[in-house]
PDB file of N, CA, C and O in Angstrom:
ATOM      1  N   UNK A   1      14.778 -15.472  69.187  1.00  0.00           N
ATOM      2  CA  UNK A   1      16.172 -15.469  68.779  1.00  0.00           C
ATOM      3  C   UNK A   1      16.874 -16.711  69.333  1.00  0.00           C
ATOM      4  O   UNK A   1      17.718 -17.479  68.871  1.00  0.00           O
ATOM      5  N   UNK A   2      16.281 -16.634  70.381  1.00  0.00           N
ATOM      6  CA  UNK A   2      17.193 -18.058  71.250  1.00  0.00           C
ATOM      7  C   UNK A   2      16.812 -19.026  70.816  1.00  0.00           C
ATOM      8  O   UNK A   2      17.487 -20.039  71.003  1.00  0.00           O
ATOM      9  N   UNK A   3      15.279 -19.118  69.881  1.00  0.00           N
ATOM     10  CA  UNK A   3      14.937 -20.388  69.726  1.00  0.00           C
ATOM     11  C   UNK A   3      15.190 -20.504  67.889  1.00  0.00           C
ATOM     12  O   UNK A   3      14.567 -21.232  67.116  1.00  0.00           O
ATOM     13  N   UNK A   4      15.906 -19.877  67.677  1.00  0.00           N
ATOM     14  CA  UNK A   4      16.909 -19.930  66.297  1.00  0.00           C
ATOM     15  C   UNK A   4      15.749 -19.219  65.298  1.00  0.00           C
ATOM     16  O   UNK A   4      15.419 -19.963  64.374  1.00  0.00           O
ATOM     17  N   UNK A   5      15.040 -17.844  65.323  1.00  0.00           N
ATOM     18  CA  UNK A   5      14.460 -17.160  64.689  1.00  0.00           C
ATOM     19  C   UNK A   5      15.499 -16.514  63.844  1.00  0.00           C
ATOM     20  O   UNK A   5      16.609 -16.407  64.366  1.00  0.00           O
ATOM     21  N   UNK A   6      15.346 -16.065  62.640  1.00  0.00           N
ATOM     22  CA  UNK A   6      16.290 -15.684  61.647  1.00  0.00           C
ATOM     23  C   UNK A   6      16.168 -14.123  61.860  1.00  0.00           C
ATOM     24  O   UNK A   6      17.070 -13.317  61.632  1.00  0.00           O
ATOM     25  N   UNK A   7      14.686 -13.777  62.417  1.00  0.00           N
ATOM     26  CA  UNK A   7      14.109 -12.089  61.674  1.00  0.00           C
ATOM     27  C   UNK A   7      12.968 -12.149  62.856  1.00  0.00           C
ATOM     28  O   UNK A   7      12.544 -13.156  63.423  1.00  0.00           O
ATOM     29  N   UNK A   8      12.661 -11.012  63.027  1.00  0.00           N
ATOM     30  CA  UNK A   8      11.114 -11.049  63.753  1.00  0.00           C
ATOM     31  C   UNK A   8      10.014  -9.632  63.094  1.00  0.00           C
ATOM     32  O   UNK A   8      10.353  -8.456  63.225  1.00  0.00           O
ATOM     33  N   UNK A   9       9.161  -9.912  62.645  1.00  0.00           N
ATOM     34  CA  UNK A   9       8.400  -9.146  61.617  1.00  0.00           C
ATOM     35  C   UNK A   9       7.512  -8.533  62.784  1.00  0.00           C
ATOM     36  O   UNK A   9       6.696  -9.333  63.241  1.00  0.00           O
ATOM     37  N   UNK A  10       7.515  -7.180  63.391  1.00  0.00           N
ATOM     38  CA  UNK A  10       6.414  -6.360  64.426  1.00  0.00           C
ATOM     39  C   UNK A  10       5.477  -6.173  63.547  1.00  0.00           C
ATOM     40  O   UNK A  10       5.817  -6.520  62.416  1.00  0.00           O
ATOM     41  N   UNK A  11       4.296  -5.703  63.649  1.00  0.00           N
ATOM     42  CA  UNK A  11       3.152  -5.376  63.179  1.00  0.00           C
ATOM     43  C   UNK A  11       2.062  -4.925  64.230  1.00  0.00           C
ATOM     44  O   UNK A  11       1.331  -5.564  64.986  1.00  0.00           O
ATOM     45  N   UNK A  12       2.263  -3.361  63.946  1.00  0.00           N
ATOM     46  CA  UNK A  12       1.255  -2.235  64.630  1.00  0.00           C
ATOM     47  C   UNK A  12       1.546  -2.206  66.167  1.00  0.00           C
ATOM     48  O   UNK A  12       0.654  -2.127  67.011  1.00  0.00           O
ATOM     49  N   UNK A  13       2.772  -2.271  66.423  1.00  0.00           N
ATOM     50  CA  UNK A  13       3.671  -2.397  67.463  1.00  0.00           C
ATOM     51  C   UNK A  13       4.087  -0.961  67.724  1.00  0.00           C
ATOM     52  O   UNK A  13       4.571  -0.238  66.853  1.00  0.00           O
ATOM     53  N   UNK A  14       3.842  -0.557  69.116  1.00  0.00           N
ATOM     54  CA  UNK A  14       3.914   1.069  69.474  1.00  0.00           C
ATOM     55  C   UNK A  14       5.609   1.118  68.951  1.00  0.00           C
ATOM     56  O   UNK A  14       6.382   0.165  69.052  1.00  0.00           O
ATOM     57  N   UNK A  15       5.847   2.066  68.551  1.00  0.00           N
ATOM     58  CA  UNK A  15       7.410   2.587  67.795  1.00  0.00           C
ATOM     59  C   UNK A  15       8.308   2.518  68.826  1.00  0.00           C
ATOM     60  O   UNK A  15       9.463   2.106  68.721  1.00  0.00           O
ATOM     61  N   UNK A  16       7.670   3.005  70.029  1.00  0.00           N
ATOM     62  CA  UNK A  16       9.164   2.610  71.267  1.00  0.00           C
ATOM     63  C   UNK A  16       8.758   1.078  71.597  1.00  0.00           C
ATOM     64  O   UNK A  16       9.345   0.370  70.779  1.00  0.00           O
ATOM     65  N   UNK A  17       8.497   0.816  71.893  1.00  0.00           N
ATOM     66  CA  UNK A  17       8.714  -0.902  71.952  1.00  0.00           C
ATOM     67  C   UNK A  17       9.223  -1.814  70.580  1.00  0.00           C
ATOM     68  O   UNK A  17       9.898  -2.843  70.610  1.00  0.00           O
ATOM     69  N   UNK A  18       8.870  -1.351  69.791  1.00  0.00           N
ATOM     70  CA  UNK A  18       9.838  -2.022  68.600  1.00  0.00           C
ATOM     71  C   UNK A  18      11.166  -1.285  68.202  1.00  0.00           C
ATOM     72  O   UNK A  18      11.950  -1.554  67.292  1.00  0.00           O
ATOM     73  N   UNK A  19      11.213   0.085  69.478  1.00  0.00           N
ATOM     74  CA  UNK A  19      12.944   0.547  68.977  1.00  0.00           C
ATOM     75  C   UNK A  19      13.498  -0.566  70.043  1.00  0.00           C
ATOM     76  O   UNK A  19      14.430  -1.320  69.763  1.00  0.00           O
ATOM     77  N   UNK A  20      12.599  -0.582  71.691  1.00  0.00           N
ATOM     78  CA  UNK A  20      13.346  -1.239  72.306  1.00  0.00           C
ATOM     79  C   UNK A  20      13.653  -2.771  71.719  1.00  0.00           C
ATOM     80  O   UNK A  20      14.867  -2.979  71.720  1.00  0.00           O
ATOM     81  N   UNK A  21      12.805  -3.999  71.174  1.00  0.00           N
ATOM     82  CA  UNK A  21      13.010  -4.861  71.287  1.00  0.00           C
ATOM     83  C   UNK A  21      14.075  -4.823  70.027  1.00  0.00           C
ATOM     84  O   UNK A  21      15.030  -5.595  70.123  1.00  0.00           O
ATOM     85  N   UNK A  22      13.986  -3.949  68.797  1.00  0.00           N
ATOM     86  CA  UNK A  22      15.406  -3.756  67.889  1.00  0.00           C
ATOM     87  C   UNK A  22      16.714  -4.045  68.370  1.00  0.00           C
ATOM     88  O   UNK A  22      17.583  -4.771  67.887  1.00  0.00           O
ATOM     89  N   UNK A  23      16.701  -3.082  69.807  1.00  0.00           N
ATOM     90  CA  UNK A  23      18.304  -2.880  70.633  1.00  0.00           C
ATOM     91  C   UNK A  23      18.404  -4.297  71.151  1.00  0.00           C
ATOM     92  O   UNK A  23      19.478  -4.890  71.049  1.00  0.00           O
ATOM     93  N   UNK A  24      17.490  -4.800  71.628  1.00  0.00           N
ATOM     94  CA  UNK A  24      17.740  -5.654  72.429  1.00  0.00           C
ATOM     95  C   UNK A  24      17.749  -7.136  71.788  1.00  0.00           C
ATOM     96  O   UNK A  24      17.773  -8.144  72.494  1.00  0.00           O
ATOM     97  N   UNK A  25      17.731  -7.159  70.640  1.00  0.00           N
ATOM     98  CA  UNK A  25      17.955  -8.427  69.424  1.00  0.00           C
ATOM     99  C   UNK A  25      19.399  -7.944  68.397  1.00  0.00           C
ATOM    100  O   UNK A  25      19.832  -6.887  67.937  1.00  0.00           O
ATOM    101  N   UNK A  26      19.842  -9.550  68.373  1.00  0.00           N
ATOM    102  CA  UNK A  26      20.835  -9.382  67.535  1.00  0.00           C
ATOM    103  C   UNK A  26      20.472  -9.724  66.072  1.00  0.00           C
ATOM    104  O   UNK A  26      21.278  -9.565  65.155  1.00  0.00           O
ATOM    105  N   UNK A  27      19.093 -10.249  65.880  1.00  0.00           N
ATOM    106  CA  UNK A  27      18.467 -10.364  64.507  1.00  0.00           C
ATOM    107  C   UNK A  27      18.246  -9.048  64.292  1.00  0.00           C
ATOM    108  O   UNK A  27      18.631  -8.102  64.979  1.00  0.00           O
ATOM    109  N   UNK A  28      17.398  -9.039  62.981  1.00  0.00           N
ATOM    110  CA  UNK A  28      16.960  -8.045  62.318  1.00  0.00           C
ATOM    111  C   UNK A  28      15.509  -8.259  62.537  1.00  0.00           C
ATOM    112  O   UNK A  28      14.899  -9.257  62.152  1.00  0.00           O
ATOM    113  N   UNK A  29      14.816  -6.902  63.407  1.00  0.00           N
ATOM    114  CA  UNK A  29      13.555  -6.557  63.121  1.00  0.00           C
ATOM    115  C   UNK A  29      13.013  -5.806  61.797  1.00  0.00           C
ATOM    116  O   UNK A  29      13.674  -4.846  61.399  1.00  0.00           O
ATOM    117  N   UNK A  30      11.734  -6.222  61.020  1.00  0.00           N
ATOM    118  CA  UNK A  30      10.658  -5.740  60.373  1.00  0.00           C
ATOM    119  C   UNK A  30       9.725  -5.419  60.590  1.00  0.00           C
ATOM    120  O   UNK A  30       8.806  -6.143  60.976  1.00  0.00           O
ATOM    121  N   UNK A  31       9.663  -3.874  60.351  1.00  0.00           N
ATOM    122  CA  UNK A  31       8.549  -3.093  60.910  1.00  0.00           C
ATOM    123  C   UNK A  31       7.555  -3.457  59.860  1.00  0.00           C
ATOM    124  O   UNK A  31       7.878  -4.339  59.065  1.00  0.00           O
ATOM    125  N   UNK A  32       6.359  -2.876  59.754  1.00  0.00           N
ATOM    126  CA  UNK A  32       5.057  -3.114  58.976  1.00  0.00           C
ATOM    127  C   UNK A  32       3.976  -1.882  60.221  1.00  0.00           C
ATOM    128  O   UNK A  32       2.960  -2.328  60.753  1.00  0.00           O
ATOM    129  N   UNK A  33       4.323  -0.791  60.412  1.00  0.00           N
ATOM    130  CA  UNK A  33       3.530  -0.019  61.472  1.00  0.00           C
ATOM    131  C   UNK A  33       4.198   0.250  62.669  1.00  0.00           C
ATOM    132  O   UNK A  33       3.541   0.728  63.594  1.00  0.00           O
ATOM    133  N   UNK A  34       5.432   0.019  62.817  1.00  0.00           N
ATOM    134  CA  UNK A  34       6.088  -0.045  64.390  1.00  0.00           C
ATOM    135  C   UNK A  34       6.915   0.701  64.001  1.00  0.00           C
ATOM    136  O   UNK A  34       7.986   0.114  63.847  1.00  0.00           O
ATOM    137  N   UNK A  35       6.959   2.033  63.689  1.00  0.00           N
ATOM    138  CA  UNK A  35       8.096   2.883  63.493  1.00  0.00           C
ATOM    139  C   UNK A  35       9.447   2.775  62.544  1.00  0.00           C
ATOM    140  O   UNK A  35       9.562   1.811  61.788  1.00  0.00           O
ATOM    141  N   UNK A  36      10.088   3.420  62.588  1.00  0.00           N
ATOM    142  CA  UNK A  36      11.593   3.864  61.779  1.00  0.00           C
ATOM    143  C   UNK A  36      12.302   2.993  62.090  1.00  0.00           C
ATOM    144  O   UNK A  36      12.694   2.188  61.245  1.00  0.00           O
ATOM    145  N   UNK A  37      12.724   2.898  63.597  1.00  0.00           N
ATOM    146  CA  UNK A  37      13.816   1.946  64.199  1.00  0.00           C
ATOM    147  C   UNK A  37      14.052   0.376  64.189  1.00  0.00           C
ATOM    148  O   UNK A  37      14.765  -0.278  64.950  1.00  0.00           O
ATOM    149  N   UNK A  38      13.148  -0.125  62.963  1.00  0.00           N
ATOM    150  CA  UNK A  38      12.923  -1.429  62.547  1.00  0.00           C
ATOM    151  C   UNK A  38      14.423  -1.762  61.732  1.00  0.00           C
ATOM    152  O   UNK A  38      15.037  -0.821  61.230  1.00  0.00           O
ATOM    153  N   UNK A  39      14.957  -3.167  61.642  1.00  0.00           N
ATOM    154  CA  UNK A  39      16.293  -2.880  60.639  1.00  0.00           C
ATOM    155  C   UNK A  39      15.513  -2.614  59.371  1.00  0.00           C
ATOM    156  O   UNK A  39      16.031  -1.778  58.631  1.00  0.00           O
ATOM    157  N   UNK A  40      14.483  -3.101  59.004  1.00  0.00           N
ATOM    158  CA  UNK A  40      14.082  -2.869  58.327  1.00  0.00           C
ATOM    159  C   UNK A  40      12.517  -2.962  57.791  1.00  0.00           C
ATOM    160  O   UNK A  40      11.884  -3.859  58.348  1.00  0.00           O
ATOM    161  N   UNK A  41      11.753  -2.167  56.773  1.00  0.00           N
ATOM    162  CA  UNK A  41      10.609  -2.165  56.762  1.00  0.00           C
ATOM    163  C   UNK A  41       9.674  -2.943  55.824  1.00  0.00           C
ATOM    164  O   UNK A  41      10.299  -3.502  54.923  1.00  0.00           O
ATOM    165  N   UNK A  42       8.369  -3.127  55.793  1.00  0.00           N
ATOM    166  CA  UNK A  42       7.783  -4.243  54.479  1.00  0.00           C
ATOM    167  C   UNK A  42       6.294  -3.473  54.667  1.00  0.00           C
ATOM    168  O   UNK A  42       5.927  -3.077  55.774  1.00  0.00           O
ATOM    169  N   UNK A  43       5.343  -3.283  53.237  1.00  0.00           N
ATOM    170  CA  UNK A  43       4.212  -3.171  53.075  1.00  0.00           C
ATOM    171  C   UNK A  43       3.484  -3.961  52.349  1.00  0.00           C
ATOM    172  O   UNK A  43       4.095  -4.838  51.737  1.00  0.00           O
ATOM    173  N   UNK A  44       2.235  -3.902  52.227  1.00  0.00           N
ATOM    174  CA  UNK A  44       1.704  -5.146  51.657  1.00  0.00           C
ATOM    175  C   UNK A  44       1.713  -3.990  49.867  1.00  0.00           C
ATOM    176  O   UNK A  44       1.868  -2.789  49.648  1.00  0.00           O
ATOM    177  N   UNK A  45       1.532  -4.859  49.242  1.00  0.00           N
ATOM    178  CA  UNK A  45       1.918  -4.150  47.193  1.00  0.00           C
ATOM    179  C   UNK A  45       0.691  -3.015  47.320  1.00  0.00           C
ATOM    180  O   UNK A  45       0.852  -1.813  47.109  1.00  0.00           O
ATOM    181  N   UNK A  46      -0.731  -3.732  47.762  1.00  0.00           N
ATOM    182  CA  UNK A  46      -2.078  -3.063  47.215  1.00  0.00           C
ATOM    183  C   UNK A  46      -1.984  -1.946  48.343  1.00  0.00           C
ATOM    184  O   UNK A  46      -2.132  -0.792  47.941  1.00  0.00           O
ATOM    185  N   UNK A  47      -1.812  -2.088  49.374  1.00  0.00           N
ATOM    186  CA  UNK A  47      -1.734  -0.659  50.550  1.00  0.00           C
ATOM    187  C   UNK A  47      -0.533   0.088  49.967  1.00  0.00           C
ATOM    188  O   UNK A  47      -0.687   1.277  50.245  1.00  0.00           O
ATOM    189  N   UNK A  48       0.663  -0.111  49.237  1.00  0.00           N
ATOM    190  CA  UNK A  48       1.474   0.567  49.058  1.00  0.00           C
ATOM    191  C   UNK A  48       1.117   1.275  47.974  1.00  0.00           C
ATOM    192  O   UNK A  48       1.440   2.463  47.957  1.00  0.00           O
ATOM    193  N   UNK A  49       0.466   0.779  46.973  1.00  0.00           N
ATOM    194  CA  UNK A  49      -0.226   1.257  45.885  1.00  0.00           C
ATOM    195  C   UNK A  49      -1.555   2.352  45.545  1.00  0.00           C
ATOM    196  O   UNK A  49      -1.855   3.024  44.558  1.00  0.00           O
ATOM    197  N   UNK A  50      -2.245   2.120  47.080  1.00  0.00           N
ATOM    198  CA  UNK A  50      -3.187   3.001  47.137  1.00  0.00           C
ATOM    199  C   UNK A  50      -4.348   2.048  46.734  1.00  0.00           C
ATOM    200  O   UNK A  50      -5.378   2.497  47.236  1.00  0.00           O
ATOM    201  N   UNK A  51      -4.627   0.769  45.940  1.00  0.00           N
ATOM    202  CA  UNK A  51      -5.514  -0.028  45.458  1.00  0.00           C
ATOM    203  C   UNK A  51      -6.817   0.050  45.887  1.00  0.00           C
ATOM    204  O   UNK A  51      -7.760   0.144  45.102  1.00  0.00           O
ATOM    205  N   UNK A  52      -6.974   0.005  47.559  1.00  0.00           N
ATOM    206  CA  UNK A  52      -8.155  -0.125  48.567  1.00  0.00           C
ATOM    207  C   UNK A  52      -8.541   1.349  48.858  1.00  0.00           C
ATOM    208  O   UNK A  52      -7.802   2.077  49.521  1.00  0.00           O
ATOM    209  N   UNK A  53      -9.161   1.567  48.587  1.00  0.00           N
ATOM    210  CA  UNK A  53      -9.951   3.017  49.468  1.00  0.00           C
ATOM    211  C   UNK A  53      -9.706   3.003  50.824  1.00  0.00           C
ATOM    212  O   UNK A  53      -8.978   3.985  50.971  1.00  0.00           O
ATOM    213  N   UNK A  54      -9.884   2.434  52.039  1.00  0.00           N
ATOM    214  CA  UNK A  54      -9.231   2.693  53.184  1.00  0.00           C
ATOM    215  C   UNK A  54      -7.604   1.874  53.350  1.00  0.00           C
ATOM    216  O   UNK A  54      -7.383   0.673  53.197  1.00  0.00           O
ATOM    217  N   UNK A  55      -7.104   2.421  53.529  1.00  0.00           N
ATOM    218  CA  UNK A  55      -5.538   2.114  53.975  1.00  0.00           C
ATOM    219  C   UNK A  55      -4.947   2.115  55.193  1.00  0.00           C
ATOM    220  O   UNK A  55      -4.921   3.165  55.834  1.00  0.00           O
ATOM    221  N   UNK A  56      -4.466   1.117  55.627  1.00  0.00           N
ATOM    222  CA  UNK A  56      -3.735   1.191  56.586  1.00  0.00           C
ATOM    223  C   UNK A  56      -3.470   2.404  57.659  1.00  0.00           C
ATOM    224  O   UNK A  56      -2.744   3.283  57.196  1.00  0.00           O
ATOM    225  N   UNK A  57      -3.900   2.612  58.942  1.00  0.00           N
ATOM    226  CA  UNK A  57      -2.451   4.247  58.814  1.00  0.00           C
ATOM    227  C   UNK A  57      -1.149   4.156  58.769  1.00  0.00           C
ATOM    228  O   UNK A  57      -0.497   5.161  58.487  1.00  0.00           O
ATOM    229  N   UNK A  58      -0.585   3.064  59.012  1.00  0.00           N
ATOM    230  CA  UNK A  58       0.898   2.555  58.860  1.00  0.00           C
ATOM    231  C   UNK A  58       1.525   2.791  57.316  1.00  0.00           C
ATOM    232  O   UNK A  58       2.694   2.855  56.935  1.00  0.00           O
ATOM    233  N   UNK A  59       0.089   2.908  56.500  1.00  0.00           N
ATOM    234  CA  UNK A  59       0.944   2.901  54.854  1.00  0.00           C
ATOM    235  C   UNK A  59       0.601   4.179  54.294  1.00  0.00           C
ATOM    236  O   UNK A  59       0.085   5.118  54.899  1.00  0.00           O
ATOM    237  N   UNK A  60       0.945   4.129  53.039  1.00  0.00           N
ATOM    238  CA  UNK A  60       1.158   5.158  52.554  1.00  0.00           C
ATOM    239  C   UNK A  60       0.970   5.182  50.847  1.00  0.00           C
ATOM    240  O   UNK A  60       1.249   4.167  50.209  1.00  0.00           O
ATOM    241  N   UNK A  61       0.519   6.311  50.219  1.00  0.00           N
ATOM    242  CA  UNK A  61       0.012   5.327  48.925  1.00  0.00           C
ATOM    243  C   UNK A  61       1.339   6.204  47.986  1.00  0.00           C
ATOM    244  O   UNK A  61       1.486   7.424  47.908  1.00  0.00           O
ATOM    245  N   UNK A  62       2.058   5.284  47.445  1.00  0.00           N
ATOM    246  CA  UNK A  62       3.682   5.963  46.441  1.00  0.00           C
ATOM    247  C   UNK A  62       3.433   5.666  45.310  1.00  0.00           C
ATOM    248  O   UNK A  62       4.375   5.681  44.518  1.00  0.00           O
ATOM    249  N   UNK A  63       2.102   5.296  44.830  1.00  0.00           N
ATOM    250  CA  UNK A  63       1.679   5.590  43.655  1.00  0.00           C
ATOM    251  C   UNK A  63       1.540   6.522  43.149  1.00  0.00           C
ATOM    252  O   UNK A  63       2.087   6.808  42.084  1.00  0.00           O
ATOM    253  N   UNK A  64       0.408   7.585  44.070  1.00  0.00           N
ATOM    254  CA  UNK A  64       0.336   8.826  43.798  1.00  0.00           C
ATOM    255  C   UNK A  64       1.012   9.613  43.645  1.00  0.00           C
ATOM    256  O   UNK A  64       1.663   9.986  44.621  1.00  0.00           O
ATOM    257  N   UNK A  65       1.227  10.333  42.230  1.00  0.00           N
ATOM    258  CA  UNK A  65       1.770  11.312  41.291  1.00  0.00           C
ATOM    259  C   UNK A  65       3.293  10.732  40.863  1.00  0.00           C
ATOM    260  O   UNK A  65       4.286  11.427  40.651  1.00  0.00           O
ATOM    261  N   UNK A  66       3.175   8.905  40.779  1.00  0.00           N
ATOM    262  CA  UNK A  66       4.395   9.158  39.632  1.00  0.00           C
ATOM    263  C   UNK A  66       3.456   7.863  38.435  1.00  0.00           C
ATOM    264  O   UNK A  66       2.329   7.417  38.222  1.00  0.00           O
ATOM    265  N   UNK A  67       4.868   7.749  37.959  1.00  0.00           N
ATOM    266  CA  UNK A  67       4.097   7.032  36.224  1.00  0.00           C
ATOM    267  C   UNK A  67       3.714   5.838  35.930  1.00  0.00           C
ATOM    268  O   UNK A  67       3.277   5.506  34.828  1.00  0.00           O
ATOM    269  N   UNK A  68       3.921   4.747  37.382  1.00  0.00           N
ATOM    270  CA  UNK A  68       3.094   3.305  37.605  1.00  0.00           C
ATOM    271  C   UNK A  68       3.905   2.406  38.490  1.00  0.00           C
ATOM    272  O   UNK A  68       4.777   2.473  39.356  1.00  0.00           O
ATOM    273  N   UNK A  69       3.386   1.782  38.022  1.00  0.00           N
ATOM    274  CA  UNK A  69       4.125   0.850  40.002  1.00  0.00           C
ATOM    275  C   UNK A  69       5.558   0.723  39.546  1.00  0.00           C
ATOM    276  O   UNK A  69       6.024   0.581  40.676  1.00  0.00           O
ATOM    277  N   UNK A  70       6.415   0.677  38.908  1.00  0.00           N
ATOM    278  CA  UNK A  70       7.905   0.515  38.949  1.00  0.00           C
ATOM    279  C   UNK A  70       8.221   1.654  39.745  1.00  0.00           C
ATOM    280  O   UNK A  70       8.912   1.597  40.762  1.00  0.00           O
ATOM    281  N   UNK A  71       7.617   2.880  39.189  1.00  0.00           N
ATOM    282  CA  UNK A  71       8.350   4.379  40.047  1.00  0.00           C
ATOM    283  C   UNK A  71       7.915   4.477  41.361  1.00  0.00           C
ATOM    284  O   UNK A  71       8.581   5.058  42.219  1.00  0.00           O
ATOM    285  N   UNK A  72       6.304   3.680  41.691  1.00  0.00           N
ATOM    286  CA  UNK A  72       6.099   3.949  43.093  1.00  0.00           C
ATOM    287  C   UNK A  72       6.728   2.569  44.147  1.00  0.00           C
ATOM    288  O   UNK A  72       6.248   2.220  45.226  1.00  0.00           O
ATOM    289  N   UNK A  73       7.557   2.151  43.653  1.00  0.00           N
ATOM    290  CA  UNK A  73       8.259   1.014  44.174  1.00  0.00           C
ATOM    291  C   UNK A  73       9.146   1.575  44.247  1.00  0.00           C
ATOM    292  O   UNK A  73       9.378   2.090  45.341  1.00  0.00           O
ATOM    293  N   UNK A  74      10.040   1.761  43.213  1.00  0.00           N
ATOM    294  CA  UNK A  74      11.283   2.895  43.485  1.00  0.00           C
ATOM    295  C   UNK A  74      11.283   4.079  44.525  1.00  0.00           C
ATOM    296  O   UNK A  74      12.330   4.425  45.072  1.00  0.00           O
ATOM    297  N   UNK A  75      10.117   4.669  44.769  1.00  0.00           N
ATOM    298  CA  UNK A  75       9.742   5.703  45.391  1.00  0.00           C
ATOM    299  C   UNK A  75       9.840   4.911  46.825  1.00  0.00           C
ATOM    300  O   UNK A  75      10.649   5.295  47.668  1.00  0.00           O
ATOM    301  N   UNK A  76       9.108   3.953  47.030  1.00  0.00           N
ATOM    302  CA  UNK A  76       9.355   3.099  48.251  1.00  0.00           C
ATOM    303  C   UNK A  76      10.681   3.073  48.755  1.00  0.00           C
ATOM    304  O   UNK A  76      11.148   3.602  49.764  1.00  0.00           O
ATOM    305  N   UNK A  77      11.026   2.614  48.184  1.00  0.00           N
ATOM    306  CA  UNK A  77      12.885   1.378  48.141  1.00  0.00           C
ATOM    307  C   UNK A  77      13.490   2.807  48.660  1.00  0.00           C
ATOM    308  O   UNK A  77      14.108   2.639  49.712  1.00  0.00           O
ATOM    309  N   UNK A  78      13.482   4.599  48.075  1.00  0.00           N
ATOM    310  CA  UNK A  78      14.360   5.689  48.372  1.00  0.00           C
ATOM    311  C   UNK A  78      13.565   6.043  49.765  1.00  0.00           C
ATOM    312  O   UNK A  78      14.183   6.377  50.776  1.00  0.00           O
ATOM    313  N   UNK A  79      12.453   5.961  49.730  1.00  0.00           N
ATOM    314  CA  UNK A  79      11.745   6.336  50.916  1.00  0.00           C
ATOM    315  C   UNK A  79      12.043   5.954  52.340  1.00  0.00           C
ATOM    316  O   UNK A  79      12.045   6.782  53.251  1.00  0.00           O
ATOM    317  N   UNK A  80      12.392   4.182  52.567  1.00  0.00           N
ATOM    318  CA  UNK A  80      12.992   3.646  53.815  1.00  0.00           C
ATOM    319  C   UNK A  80      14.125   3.859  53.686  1.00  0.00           C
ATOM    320  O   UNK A  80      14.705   3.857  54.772  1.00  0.00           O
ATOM    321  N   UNK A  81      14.892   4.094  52.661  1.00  0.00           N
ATOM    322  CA  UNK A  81      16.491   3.781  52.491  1.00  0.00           C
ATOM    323  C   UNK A  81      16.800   5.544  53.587  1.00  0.00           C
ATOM    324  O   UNK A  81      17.612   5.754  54.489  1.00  0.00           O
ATOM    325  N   UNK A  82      15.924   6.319  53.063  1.00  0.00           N
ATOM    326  CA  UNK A  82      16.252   8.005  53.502  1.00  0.00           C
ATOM    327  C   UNK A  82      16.336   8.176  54.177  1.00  0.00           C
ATOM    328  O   UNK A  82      17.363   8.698  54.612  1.00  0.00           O
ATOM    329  N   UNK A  83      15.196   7.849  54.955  1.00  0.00           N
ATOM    330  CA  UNK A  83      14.441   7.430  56.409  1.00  0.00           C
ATOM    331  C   UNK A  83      13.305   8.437  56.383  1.00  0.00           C
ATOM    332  O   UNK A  83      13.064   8.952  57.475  1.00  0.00           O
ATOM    333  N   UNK A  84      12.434   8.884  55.184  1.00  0.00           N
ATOM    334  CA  UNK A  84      11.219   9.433  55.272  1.00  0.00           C
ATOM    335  C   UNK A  84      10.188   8.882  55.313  1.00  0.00           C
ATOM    336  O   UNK A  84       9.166   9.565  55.373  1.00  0.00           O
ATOM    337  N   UNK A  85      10.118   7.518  55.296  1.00  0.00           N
ATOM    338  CA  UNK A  85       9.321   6.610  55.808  1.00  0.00           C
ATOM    339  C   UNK A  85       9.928   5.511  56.396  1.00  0.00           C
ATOM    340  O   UNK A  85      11.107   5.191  56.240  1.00  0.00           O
ATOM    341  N   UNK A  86       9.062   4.910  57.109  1.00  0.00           N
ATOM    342  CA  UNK A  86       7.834   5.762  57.761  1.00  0.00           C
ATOM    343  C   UNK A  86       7.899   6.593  58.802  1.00  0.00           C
ATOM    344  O   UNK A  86       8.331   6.298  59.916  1.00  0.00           O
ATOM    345  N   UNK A  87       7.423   7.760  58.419  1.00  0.00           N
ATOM    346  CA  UNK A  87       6.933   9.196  59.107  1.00  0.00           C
ATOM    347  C   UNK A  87       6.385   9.062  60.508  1.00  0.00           C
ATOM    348  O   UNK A  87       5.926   7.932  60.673  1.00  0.00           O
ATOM    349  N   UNK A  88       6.294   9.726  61.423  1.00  0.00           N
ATOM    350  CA  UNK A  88       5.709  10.014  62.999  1.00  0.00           C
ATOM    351  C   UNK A  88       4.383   8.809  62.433  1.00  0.00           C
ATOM    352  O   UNK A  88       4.277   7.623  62.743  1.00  0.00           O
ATOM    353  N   UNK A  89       3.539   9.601  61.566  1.00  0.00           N
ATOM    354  CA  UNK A  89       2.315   9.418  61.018  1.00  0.00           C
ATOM    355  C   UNK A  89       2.059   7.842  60.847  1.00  0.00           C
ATOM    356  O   UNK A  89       1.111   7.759  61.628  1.00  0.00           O
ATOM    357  N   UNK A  90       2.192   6.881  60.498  1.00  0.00           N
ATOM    358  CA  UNK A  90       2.311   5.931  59.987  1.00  0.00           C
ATOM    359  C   UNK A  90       2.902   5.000  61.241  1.00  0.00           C
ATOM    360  O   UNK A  90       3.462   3.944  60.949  1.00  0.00           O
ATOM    361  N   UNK A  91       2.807   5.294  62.271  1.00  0.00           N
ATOM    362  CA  UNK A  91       3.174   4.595  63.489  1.00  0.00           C
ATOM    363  C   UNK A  91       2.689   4.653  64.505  1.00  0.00           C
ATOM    364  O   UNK A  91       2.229   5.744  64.844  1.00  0.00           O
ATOM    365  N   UNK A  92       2.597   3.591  65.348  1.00  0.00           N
ATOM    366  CA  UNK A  92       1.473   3.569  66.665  1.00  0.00           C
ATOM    367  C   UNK A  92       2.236   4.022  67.572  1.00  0.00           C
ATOM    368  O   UNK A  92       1.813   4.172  68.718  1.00  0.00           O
TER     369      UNK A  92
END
């Protein structure tokens, strides 16, 4: 931050250490596996999609059971906005 970072992107970062370093930045953290308390969250398209047979545990596949990637994107976008993702599950 001090050295003029815009954002800082965690990745597979235990969930209390990326709530703490959240509080303690006036940027905006991005989670990717580091819990809820991120300002905000990012997945990669093909893990969000389900594409790969093993997945992430951080992700989650929002493809499954709607009508193609616009709805499981949409499904995304309501999912962080709610705060049902990401779940306990999906975090170190």
């Amino acid at each position: 931050e001090a050295a003029g970072a815009g954002l800082i992107v965690l990745e597979m970062v235990p969930a209390a250490l990326a709530q703490a370093v959240t509080a303690a930045l006036a940027i905006p953290t991005i989670g990717i596996g580091a819990g809820a308390d991120c300002a905000g969250q990012v997945l990669v398209l093909y893990d969000m999609l389900g594409l790969y047979p093993r997945a992430p545990k951080f992700s989650k596949n929002f493809l499954a059971g709607t009508d193609g990637i616009e709805a499981a994107t949409r499904a995304y976008v309501a999912a962080v906005k709610d705060g049902s993702f990401p779940a306990a599950e999906h975090a170190f």
